[in-house]
C-alpha positions as semicolon CSV with decimal commas, in nm:
position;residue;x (nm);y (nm);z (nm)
1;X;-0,785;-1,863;0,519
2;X;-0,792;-1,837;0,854
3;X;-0,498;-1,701;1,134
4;X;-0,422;-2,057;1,279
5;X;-0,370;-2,201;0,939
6;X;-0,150;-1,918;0,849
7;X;0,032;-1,944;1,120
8;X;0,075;-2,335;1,044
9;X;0,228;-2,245;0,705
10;X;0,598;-2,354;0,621
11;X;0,818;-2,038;0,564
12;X;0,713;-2,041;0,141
13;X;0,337;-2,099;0,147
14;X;0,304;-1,816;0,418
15;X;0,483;-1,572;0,177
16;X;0,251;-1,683;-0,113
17;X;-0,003;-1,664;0,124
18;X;0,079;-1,279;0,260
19;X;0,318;-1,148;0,092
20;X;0,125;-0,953;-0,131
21;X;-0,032;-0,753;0,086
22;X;0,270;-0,527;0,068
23;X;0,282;-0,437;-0,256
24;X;0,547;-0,616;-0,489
25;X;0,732;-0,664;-0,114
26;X;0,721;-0,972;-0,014
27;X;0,982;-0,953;0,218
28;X;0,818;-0,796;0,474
29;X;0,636;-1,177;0,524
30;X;0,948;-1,314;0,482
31;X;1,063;-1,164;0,827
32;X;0,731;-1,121;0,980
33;X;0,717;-1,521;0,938
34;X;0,983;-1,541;1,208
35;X;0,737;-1,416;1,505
36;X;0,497;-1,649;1,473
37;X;0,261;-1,765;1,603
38;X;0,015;-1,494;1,525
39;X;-0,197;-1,450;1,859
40;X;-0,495;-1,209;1,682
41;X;-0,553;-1,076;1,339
42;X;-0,396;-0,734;1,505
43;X;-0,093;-0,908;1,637
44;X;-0,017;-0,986;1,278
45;X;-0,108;-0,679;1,125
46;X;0,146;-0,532;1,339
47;X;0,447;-0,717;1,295
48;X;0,424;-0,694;0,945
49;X;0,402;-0,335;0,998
50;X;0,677;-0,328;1,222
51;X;0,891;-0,547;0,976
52;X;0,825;-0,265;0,775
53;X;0,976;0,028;1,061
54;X;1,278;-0,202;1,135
55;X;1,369;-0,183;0,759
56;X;1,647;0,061;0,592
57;X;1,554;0,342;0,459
58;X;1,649;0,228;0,151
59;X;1,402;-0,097;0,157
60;X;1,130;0,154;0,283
61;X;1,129;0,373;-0,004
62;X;1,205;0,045;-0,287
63;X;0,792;-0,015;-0,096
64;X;0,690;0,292;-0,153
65;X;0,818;0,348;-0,521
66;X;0,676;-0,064;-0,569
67;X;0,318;0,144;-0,563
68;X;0,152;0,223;-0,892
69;X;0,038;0,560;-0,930
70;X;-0,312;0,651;-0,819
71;X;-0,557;0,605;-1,201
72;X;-0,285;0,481;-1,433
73;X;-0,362;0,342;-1,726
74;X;-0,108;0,120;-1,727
75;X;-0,097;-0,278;-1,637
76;X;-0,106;-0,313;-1,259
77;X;-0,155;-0,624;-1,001
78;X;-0,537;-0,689;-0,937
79;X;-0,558;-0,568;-0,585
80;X;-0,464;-0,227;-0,683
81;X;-0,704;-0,269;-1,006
82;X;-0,982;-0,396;-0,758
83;X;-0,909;-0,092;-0,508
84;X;-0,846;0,198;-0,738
85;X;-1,164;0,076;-0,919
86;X;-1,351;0,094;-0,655
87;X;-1,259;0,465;-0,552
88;X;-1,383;0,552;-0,931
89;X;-1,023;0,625;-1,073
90;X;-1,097;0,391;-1,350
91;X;-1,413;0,640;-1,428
92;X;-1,231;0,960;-1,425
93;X;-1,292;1,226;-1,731
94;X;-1,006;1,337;-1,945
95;X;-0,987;1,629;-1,745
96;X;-0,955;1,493;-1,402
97;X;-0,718;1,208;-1,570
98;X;-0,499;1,471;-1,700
99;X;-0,516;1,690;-1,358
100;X;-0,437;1,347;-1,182
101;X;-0,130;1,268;-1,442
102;X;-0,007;1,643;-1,362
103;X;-0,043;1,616;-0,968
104;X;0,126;1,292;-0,959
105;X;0,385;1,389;-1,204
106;X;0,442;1,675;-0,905
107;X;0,432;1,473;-0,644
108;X;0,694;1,215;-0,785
109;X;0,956;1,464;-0,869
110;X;0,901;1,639;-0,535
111;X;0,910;1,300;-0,260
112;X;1,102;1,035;-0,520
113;X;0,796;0,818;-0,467
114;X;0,427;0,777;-0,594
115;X;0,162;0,928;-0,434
116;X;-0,004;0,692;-0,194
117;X;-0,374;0,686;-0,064
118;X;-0,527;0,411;0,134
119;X;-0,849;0,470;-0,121
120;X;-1,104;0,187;0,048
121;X;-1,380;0,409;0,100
122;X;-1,315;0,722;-0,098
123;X;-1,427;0,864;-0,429
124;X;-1,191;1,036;-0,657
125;X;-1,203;1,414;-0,583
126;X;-1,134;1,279;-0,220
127;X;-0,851;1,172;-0,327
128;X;-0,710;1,459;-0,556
129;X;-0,810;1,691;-0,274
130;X;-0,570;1,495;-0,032
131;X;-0,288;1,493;-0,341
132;X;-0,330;1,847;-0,365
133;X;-0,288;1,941;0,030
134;X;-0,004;1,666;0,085
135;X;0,181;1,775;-0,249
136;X;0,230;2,108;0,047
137;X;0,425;1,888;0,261
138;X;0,804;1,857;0,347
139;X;0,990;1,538;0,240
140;X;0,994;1,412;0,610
141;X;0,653;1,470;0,657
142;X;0,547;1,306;0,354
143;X;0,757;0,989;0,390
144;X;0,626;0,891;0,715
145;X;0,262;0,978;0,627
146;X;0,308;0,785;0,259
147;X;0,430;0,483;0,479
148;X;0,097;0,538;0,693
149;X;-0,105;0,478;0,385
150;X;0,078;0,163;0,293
151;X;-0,007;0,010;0,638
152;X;-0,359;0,127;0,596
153;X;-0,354;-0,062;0,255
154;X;-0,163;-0,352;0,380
155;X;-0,442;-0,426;0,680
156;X;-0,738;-0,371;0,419
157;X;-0,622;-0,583;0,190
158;X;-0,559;-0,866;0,500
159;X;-0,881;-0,809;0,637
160;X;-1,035;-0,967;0,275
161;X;-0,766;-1,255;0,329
162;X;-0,768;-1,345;0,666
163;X;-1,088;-1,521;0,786
């Protein structure tokens, strides 16, 4: 699709349109949908992302726990399937599985939140490497860098939707 035709889209089709991007969040189109019209693929990058600043703490961390964790096994939506895939966490031995399990195990009880990795274009001891050093982190620290990586994997995953 392209930007003028999103930003022709009654308030619902825009949402089914977007609101993916931010996983399981679709509010943050709900109230980005208000600014249009979109002037550049940027411009709407970043009022979704500052939707995303303007919300409560509460609704920021409801996105952040919406995440799946980095190589479960478990059922999750397609994009993540597609980008986790690609990164090789769908490939990973039983022991780098298990060491993943552990260090996201760790991470969750430590932040309240999943461990989250804008993957696109990194392999998987990339990304245990970067769970390992952030699992060092304080709380702060680690929310506002976690919420980084969501708006990294928000404006990847519009860059494959937005002609």
């Amino acid at each position: 699709m392209t930007l003028d035709e999103l930003n022709s889209y009654p308030k619902q089709q825009f949402v089914d349109a977007i609101g993916w991007v931010f996983e399981h969040s679709p509010w943050v189109a709900e109230r980005a949908w208000r600014k249009r019209p979109f002037k550049s693929f940027d411009d709407l990058s970043t009022r979704l992302i500052q939707e995303v600043q303007a919300a409560s703490p509460d609704e920021q961390l409801a996105l952040l726990c919406a995440h799946p964790d980095l190589g479960t096994r478990a059922k999750i939506s397609a994009s993540s399937a597609a980008e986790q895939s690609g990164a090789g966490l769908d490939q990973l031995t039983q022991p780098e599985y298990d060491t993943l399990v552990k260090l996201n195990a760790e991470y969750k009880r430590k932040f309240g939140f999943p461990f989250l990795f804008a993957i696109k274009g990194s392999d998987k001891a990339t990304i245990l490497e970067a769970l390992k050093r952030r699992l060092k982190s304080t709380p702060d620290q680690e929310f506002q860098v976690a919420l980084g990586h969501v708006f990294r994997i928000a404006r990847f995953r519009l860059e494959d939707t937005i002609q």
